[in-house]
C-alpha positions as CSV (number, residue, x, y, z in Angstrom):
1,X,-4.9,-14.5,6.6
2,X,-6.2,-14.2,2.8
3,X,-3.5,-16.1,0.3
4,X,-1.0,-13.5,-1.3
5,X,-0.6,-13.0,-4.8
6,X,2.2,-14.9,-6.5
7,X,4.2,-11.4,-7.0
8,X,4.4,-10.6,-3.2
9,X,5.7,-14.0,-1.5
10,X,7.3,-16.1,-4.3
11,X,11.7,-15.2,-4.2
12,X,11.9,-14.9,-7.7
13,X,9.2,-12.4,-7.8
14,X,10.1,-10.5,-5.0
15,X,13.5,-9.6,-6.4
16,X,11.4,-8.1,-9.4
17,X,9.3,-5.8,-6.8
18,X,11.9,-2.4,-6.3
19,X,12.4,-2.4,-10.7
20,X,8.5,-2.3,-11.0
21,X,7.1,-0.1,-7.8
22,X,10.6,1.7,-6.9
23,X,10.2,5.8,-5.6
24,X,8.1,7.4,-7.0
25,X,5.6,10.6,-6.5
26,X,3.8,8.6,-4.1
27,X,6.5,8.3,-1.4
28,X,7.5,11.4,-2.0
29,X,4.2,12.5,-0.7
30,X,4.0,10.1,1.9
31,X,7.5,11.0,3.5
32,X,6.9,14.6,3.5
33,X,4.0,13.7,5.8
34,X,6.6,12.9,8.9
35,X,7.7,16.3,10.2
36,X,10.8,17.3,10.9
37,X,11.0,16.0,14.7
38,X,11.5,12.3,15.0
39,X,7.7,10.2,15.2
40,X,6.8,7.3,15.8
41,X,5.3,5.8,12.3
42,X,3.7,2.4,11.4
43,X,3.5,0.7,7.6
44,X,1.0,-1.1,7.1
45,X,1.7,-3.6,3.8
46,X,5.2,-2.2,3.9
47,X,6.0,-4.4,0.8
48,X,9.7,-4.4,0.3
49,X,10.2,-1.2,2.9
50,X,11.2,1.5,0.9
51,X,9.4,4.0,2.5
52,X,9.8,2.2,5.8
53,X,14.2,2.6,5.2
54,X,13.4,6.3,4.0
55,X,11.5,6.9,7.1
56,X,14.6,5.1,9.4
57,X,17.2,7.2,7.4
58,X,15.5,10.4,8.8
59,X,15.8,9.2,12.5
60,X,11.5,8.4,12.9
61,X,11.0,5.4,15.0
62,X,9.5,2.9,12.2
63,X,7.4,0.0,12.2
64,X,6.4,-2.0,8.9
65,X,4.2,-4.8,8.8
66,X,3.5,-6.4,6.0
67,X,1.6,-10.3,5.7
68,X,4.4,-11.8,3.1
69,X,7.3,-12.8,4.4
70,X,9.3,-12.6,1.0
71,X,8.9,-9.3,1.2
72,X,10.6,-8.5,4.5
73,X,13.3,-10.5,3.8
74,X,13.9,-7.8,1.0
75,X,13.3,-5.0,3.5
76,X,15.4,-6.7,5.9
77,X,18.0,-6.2,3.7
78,X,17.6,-2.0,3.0
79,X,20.7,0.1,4.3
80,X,18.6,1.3,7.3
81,X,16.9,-2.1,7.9
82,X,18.4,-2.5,10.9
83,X,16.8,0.2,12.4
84,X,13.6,-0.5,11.8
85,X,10.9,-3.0,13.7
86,X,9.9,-5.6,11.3
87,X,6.4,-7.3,11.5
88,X,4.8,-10.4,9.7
89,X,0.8,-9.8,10.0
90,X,-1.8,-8.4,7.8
91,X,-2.9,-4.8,8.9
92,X,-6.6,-6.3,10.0
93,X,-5.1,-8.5,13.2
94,X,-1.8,-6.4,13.5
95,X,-2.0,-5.2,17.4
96,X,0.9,-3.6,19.5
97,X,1.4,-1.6,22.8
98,X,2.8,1.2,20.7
99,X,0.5,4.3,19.9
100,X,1.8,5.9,15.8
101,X,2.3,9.6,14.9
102,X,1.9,8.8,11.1
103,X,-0.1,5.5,10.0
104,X,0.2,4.7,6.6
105,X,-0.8,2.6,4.1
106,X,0.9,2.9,0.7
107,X,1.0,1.4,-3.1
108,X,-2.8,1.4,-3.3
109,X,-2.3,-1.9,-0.5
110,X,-6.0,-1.0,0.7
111,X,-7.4,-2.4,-2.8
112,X,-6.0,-5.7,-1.9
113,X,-8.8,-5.4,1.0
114,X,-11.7,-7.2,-0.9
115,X,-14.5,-7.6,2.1
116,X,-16.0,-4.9,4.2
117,X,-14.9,-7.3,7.0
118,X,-11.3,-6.4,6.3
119,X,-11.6,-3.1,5.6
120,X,-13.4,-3.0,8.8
121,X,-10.5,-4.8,10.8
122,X,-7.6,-2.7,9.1
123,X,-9.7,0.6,9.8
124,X,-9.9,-0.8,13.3
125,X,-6.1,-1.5,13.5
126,X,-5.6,2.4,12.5
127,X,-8.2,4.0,14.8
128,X,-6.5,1.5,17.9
129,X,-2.6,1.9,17.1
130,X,-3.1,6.3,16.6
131,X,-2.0,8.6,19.0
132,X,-3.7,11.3,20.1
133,X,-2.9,13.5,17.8
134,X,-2.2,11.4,15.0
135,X,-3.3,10.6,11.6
136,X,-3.5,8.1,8.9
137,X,-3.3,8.3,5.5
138,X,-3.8,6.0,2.6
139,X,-4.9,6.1,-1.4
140,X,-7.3,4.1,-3.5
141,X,-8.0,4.8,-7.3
142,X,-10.9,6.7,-8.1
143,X,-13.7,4.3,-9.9
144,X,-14.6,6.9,-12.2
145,X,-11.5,6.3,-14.3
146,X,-11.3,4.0,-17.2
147,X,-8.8,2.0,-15.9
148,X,-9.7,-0.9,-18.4
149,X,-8.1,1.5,-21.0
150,X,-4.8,2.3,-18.5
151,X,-3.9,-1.2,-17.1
152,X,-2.2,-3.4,-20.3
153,X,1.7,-2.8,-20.7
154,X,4.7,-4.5,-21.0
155,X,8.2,-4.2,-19.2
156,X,11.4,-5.5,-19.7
157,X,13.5,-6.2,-16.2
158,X,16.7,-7.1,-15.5
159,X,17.2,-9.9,-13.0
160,X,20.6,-11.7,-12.1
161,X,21.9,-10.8,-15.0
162,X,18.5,-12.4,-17.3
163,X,16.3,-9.9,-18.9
164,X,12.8,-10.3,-17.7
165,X,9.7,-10.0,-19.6
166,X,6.7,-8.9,-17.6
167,X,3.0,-7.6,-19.1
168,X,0.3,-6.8,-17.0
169,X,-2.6,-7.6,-18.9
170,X,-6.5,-6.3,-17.8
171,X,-8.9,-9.4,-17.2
172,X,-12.4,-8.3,-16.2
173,X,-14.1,-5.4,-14.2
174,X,-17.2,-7.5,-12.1
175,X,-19.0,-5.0,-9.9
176,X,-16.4,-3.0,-8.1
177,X,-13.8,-5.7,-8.2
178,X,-10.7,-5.4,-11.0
179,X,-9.1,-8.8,-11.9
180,X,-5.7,-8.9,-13.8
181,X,-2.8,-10.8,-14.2
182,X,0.7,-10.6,-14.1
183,X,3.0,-12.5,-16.9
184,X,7.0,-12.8,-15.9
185,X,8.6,-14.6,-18.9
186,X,12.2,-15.4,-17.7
187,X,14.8,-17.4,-19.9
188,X,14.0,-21.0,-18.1
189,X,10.0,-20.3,-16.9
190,X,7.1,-18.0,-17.4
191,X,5.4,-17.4,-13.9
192,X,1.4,-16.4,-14.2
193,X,0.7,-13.9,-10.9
194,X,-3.2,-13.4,-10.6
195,X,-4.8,-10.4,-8.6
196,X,-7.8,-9.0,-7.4
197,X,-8.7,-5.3,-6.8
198,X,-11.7,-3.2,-4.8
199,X,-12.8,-0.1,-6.2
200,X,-14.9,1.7,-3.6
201,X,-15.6,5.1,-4.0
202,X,-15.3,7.8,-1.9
203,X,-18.5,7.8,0.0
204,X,-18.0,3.9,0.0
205,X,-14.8,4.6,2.2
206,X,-15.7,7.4,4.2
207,X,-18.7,5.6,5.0
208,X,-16.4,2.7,6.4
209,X,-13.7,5.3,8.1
210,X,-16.9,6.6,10.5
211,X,-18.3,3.1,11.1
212,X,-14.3,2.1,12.3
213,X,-14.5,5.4,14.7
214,X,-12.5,7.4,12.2
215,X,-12.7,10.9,10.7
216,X,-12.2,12.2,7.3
217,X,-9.7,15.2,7.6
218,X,-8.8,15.6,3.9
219,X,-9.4,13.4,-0.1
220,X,-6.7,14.5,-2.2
221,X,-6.9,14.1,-5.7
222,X,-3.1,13.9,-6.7
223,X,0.4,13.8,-5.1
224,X,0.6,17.5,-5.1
225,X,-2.4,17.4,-2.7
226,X,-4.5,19.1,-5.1
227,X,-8.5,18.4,-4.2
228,X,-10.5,15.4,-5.5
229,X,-12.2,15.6,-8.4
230,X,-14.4,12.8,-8.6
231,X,-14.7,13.1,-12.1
232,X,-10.8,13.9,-13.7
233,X,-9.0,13.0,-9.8
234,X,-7.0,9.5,-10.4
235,X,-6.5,9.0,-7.1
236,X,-8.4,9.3,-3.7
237,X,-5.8,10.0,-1.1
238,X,-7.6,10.1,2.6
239,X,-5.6,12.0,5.5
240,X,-7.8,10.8,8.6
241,X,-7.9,11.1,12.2
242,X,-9.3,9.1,15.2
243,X,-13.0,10.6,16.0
244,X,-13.0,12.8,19.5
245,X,-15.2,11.8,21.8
């Protein structure tokens, strides 16, 4: 397993994680993807589990797995926690007897996949873990924004009564890799989280989906499910299937 960011597995950081990536659009989408009848759904990089707890409230039968164990101690902790199976793994070498309805994988986690060798492997855990007649669905941004221009801002968080100061600030955009870093100033310590994100584009991923015995079903370009434009479309959301034989 790849070292985590500083953001997903240090305490102090974690606590941070619902103020800064709390419901949005996204899960909104992504829970309206779960029918009515209860399924049986896996999270891959559940994160803190709010999807995972939205999923549990509606009676589904819900797995998340995420690699950081900071972060499931926070999902642990969600009012329908209990309810839910909680896994430490990455999604590349997560493996279970259980066949999933839904497989997703949310908060643009796949970018945090920086070799084909693990996007291979989590393709791999997706195309093993469906069922029959299930389907997968994840999002990447579309390279053909200027996200240099759309990454720099500033925040101010509340946390244990402190205020927080936290700035995202752009770094460099090498091939299709994004770096950036994180800045949390709190009253006693300023903590530095540094990342690194893949942009692959959308015949970049499809490509990979195939070679991982997948099959493109649908790219949407928003969370409306509007169609991808590759040249206005933010993001690239892929609804995919395990390839019939």
């Amino acid at each position: 397993m790849s070292q985590l960011d500083p953001h997903y597995v240090n305490p102090k950081l974690v606590e941070l994680y619902d103020p800064t990536c709390g419901w949005s659009a996204d899960r909104d989408f992504y829970l309206s993807l779960a029918g009515p009848s209860r399924q049986r759904i896996l999270d891959l990089g559940c994160g803190t589990g709010l999807l995972c707890d939205a999923y549990a409230a509606r009676n589904h039968d819900v797995t998340g797995v995420d690699p950081a164990a900071s972060m499931l101690d926070v999902a642990r902790r969600k009012p329908h926690g209990k309810d839910v199976e909680w896994v430490q793994s990455s999604a590349q070498t997560y493996r279970s007897e259980k066949r999933f309805d839904l497989i997703i994988m949310t908060g643009h986690a796949f970018q945090v996949l920086l070799g084909d060798d693990d996007v291979l492997a989590a393709f791999a855990t997706m195309q093993l873990h469906l069922s029959p007649d299930g389907f997968a669905a994840f999002e990447s941004r579309n390279p053909a924004i200027d996200w240099k221009s759309k990454w720099d801002y500033d925040m101010d968080l509340e946390s244990r009564g402190n205020l927080v100061r936290m700035t995202s600030r752009f770094l460099a955009m090498k091939d299709d890799r994004l770096s950036f870093e994180l800045r949390y100033e709190f009253p006693d310590e300023t903590l530095v989280s540094p990342s690194v994100l893949r942009f692959l584009s959308r015949r970049d991923i499809e490509e990979r989906l195939v070679a991982s015995g997948l099959q493109l079903e649908n790219v949407f370009g928003d969370w409306d499910a509007q169609p991808f434009d590759e040249a206005s479309s933010h993001e690239m959301i892929f609804i995919a299937r395990a390839a019939r034989a």
